[in-house]
C-alpha positions in Angstrom: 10.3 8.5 -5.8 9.2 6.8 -8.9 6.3 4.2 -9.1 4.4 2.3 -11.3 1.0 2.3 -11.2 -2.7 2.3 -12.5 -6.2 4.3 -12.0 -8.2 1.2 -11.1 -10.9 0.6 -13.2 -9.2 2.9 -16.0 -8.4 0.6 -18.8 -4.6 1.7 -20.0 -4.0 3.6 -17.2 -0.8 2.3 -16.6 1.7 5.4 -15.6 5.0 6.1 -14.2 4.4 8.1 -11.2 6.1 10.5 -8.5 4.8 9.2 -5.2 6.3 10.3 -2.0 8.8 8.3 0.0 7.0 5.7 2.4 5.8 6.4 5.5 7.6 5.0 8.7 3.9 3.6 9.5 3.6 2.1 7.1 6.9 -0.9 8.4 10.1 -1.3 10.3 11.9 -1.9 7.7 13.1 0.2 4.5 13.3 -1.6 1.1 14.4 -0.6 -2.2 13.4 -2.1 -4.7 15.4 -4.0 -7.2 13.4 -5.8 -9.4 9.8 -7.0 -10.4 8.8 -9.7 -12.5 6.0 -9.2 -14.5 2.6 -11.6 -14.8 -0.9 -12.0 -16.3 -2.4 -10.9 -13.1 -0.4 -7.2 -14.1 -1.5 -7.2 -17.8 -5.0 -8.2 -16.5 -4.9 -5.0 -13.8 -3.9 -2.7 -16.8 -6.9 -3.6 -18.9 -9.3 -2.8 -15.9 -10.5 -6.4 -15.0 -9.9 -5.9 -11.3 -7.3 -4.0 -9.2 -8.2 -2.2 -5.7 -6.4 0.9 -4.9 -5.2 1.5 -1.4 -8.2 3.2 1.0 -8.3 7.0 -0.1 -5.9 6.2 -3.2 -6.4 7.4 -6.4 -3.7 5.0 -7.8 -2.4 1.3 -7.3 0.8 0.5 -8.0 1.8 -2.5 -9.3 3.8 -5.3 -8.6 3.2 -8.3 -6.3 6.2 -10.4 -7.8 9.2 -8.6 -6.4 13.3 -8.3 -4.9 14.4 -5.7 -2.8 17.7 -4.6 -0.5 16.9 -3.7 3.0 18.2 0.0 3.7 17.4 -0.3 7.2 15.9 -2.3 9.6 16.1 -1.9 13.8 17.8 -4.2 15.7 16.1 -7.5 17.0 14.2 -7.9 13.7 16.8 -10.8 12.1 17.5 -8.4 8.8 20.4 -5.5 8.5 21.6 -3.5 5.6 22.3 -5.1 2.3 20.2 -8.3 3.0 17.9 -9.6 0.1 14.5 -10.2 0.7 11.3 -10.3 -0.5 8.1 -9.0 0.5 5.1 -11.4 1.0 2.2 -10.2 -1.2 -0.8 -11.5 0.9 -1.5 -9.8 4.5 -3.7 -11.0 7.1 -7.4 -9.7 7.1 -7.9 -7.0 9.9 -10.3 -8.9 12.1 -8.8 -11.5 11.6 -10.5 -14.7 10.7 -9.1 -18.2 11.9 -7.2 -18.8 9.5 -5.2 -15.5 8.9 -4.9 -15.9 12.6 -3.3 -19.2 12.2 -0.6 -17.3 9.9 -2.5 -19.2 6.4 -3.6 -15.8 5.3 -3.6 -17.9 2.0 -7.3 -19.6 3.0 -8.8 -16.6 4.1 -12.1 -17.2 5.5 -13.7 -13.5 4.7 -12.4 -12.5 1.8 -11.3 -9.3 3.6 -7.0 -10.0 2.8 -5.0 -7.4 1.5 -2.6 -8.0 -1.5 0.1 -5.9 -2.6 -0.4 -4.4 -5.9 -3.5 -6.0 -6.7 -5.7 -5.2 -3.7 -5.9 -2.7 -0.9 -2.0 -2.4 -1.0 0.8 -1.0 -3.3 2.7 -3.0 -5.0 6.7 -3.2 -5.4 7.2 -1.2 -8.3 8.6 1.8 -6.7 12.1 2.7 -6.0 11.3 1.9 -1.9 8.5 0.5 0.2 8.6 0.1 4.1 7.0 -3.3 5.7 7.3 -5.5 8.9 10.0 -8.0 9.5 7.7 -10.8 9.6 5.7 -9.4 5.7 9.5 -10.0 4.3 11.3 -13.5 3.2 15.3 -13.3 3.7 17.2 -15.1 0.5 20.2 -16.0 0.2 22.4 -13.1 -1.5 23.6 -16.3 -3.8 20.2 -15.4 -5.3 20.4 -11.9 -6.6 20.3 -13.0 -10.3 17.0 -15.3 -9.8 15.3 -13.8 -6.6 12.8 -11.9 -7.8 10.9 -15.6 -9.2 10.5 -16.6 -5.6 7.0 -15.2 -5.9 6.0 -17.9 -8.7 7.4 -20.5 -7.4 5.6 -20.2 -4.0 2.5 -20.5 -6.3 3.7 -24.5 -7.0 5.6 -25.1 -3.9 2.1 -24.3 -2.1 0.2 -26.6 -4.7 2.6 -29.9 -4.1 2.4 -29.2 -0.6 -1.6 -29.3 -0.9 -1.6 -32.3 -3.0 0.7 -34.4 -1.0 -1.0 -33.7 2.0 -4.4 -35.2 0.2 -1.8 -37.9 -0.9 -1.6 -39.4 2.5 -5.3 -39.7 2.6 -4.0 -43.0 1.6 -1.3 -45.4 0.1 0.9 -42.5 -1.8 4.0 -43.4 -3.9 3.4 -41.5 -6.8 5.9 -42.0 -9.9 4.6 -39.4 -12.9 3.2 -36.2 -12.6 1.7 -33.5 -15.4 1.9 -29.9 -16.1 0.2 -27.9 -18.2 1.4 -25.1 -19.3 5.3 -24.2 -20.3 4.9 -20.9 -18.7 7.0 -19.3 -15.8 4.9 -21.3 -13.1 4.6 -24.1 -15.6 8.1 -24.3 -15.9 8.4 -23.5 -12.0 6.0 -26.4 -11.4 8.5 -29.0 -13.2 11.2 -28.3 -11.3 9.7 -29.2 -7.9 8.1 -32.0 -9.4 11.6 -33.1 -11.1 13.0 -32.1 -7.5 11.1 -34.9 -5.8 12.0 -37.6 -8.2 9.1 -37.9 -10.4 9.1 -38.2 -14.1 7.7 -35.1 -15.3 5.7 -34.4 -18.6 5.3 -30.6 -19.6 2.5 -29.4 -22.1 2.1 -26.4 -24.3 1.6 -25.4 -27.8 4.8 -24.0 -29.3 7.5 -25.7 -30.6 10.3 -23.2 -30.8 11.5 -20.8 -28.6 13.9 -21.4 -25.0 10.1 -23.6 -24.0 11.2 -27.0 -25.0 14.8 -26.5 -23.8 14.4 -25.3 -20.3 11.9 -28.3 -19.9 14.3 -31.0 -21.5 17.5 -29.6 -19.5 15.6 -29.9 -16.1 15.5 -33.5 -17.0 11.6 -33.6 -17.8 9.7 -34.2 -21.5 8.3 -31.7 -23.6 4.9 -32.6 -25.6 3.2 -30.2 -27.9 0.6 -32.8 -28.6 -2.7 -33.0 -25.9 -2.8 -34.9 -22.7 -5.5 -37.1 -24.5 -3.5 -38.1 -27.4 -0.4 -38.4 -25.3 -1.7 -41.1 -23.5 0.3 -40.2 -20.2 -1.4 -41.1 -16.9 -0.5 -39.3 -14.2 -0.7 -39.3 -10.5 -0.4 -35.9 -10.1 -1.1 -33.0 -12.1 -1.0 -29.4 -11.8 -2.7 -27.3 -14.2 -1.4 -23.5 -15.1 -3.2 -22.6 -18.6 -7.0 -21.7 -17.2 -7.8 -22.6 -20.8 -11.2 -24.5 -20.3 -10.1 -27.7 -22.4 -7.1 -28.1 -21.2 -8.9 -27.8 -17.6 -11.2 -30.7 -18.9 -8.1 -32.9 -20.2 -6.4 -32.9 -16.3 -9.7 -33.4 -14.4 -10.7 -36.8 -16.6 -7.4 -38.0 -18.1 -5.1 -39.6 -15.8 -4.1 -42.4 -13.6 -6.2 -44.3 -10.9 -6.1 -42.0 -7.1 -4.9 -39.1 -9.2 -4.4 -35.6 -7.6 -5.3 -32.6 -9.7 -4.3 -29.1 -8.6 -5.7 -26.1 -10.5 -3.6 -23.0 -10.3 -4.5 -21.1 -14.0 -7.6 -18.7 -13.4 -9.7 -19.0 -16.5 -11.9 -16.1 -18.1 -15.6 -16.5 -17.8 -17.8 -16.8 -20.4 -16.6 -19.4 -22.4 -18.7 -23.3 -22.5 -17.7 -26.6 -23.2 -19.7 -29.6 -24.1 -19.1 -32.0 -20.9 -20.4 -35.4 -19.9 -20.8 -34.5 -16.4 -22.3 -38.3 -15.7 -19.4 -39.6 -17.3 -16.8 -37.2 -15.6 -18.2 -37.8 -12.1 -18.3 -41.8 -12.9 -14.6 -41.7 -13.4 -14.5 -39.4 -10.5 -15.9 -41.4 -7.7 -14.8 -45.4 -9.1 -11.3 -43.4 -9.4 -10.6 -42.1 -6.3 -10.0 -38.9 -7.7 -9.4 -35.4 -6.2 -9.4 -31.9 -8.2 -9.1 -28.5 -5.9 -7.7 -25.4 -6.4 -5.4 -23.2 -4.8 -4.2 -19.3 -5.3 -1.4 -17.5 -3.4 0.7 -18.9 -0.6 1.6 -18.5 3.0 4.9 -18.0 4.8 5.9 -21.7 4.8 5.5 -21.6 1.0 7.6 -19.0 0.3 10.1 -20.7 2.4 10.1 -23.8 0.8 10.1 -22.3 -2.4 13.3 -20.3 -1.3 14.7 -23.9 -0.5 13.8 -24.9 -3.5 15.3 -22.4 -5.6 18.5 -22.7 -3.4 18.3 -26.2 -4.7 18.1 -25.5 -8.2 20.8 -24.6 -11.1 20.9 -21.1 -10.9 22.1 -21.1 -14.5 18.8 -22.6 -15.5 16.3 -20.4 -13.2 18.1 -17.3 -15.1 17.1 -18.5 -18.7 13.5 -18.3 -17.7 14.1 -14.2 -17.2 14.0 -13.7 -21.1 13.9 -10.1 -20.8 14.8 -7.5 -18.7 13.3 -3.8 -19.1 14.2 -0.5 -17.2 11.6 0.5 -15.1 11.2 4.1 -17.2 11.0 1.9 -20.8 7.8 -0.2 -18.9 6.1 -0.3 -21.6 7.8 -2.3 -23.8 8.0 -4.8 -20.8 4.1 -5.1 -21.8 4.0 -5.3 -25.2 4.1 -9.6 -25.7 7.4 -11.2 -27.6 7.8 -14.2 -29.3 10.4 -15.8 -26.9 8.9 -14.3 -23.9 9.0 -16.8 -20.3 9.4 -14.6 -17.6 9.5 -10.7 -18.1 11.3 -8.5 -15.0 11.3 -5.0 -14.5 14.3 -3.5 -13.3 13.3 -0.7 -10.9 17.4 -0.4 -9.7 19.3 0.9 -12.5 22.5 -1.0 -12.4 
């Protein structure tokens, strides 16, 4: 079967391959693969900034953000033929530590986790993969069109989670909330935070494009201007550039008890000037909390599946600006003006 994959540590290596079909070790259940979406965590991979290969691998293939049909699947398991699902990215360290035991294999405590198609597993972009009942999320087949961003939008559902639970530290009625960042998780980000009644300010730097639209039709405001000059004061705020400045802007510009989550990795090596006495002044006489989170659990990918459910379908499929065939991959890499949300198809239609 075909796959898509990379020589880790092989800059460019990226390669359509002929892998063999997967092994009934390696799952229960048989998935082909429909479609995945495409990320910076991909593009980074390609250019040889990290990646793992499966043990005795020469390749990884890519693809954490994924849809698939189930084939087959025994009795017992709660899926049969035809159902949609989607296969969770993170697994469980072998040992494992308390909290993969605890089924948060989110907050590993080793660092030993496995990830599909970024480390120690193989990703989703091959025709078919095989993998427990209990590593897969059932959708609804109402779904199809907009499935495969169930991925991204665990990333957020898992950050409000984390920041209302700090919420209820204390008194907690928050009324605006922030995101930076007009991306696909941005944008994913807004919805849930439009979802739960707040009014919701979005941030990024173009001014053209489907940005501005999808964030004024799900009811939110658009700003191309900074959080500074803005002079919005949030009480929670989730950050999704990893640009250092814009970092800066959520940690120390924002309403009294504020919440900051930070979900955008940023690249090393760059410095800002920062009043750290200043920074952690406003920190402690405001009650403030910044933390960070990464990946998700199984209870984030189903209230993300709840929360797409939830959601106008029509809207979730305008942020899939482009759909490639898996054997033109890579123009699905190569950056276009009005790109959101890039998606492989690995089914032909």
């Amino acid at each position: 079967m075909k796959a898509l994959g990379v020589t880790p540590g092989v800059k460019d290596s990226l390669e359509l391959l002929e892998m063999d079909e997967p092994a009934e070790s390696e799952g229960e259940v048989l998935v082909e693969t429909l479609a995945v979406g495409l990320c910076g965590t991909d593009k980074e991979i390609v250019s040889a900034q990290y990646g793992e290969a499966p043990p005795g691998a020469k390749h990884l293939v890519l693809g954490h953000e994924n849809l698939g049909r189930v084939v087959s699947a025994p009795e017992g398991s709660g899926l049969a033929e035809g159902d949609l699902v989607v296969g969770i990215v993170r697994r469980p360290d072998p040992v494992p530590c308390e909290a993969c035991a605890a089924g948060q294999w989110d907050m590993c405590r080793n660092g030993k986790y496995t990830e599909h198609g970024i480390k120690g597993l193989n990703g989703f972009a091959r025709e078919r993969y095989r993998a427990d009942a209990d590593a897969l999320v059932k959708l609804d087949r109402g779904l199809e069109r907009i499935g495969v961003l169930l991925e991204p939008t665990t990333i957020v559902a898992k950050a409000w989670q984390h920041a209302e639970a700090i919420g209820k530290r204390a008194f907690y009625d928050p009324k605006v909330a922030v995101v930076t960042g007009a991306g696909p998780v941005g944008l994913l980000a807004a919805l849930l935070g439009v979802q739960r009644g707040l009014d919701v300010h979005v941030y990024d730097r173009v001014t053209d494009g489907p940005k501005p639209d999808l964030v004024r039709d799900l009811g939110a405001t658009y700003h191309t201007d900074s959080l500074t000059d803005s002079g919005v004061r949030a009480d929670v705020l989730i950050e999704c550039t990893g640009v250092p400045s814009v970092v800066m802007e959520t940690i120390t510009e924002h309403a009294l008890d504020a919440i900051t989550c930070l979900t955008g990795v940023s690249s090393i090596g760059k410095t800002l000037p920062v009043d750290v006495g200043a920074a952690n002044r406003e920190a402690v006489l405001g009650n403030d909390v910044v933390f960070g989170s990464v990946n998700a659990n199984r209870s984030h990918y189903e209230a993300a599946a709840a929360a797409l459910a939830k959601a106008d379908a029509d809207w979730l499929a305008r942020l899939i600006t482009r759909r490639v065939p898996l054997a033109d991959f890579g123009n699905a890499f190569e950056h276009e003006k009005n790109d959101v949300k890039v998606v492989l198809d690995v089914k032909e239609a």
